[in-house]
C-alpha positions in Angstrom: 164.6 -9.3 -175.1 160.8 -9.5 -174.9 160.7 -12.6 -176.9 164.3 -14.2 -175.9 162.0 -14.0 -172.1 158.8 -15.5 -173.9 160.8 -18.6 -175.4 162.5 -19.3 -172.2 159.6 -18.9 -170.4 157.8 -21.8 -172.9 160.9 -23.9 -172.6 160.8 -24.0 -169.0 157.1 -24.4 -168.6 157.8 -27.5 -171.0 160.3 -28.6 -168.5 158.5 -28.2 -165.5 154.7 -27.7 -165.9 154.3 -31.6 -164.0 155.9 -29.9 -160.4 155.3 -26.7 -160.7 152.5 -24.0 -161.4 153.8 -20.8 -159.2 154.8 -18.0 -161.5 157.0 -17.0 -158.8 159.1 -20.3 -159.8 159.1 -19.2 -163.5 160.4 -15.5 -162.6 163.0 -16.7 -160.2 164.7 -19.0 -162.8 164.6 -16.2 -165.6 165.9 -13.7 -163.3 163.1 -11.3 -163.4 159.7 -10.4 -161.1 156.9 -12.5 -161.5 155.3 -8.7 -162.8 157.9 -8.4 -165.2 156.8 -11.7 -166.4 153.5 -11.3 -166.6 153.4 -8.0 -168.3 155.9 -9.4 -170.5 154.1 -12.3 -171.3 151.1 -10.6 -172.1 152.3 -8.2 -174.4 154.3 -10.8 -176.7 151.0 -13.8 -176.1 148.2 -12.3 -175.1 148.0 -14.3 -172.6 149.6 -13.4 -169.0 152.0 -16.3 -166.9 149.4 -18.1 -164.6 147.1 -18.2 -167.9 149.4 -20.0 -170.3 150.8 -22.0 -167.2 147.1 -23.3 -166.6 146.9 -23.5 -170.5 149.6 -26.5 -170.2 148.5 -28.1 -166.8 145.1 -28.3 -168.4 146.7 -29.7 -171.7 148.5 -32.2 -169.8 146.1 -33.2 -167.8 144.3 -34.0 -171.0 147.0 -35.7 -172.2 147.6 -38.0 -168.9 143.5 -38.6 -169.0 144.0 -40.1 -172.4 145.3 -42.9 -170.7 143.2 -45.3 -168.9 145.5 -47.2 -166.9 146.1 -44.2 -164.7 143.7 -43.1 -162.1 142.1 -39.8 -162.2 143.8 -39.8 -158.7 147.1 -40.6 -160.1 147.0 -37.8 -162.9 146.3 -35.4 -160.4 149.4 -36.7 -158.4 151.5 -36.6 -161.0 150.4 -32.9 -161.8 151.6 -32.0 -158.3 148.1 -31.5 -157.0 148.1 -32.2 -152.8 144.9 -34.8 -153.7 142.5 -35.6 -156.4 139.8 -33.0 -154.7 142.1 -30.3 -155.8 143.1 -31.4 -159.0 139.1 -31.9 -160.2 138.1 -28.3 -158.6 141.0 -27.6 -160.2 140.3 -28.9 -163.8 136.5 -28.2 -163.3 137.3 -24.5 -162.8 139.7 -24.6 -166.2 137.4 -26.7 -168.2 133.8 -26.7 -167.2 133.9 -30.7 -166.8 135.0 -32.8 -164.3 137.9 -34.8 -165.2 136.0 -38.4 -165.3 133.5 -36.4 -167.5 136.3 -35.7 -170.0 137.5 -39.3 -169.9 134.2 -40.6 -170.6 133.4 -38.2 -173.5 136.8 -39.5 -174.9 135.8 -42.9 -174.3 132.6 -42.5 -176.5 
């Protein structure tokens, strides 16, 4: 059951990681407590839910940087973030670098 809940749990992040980032929304739509899902998580990953779900924002946020025609603003956006303050606190925190920092390095 532990991993049936694990590969679910991937498959929906997949699914949803551009709206949503509340392990709260993950639980609800498996049917089990965002503890449950956590302790699960952990024990099958390593990793608890809200730091594989930061794992993929970050990775997507990469992703989205990669392209140039899209503002820093409009990845954040399109991450959900309320503004782009938010989104580079929020990829600062994750990463270390700001977000035009990690488009610039890939830009070198």
């Amino acid at each position: 059951r532990n991993q049936e809940l694990t590969k679910e749990f991937k498959s929906l992040l997949s699914l949803y990681i551009l709206q949503q980032r509340n392990v709260g929304f993950y639980a609800e739509k498996l049917s089990v407590s965002p503890k449950h899902l956590s302790q699960t998580l952990k024990q099958e990953t390593g990793h608890s839910a809200t730091a594989l779900i930061s794992k993929a924002t970050i990775l997507e946020a990469k992703v989205l940087l990669q392209d140039v025609s899209m503002s820093i603003a409009q990845v954040g956006y399109t991450l959900s973030f309320k503004n782009p303050s938010q989104f580079g606190k929020y990829f600062k925190s994750k990463t270390s670098i700001t977000p035009n920092e990690y488009r610039k390095k890939l830009l070198l």
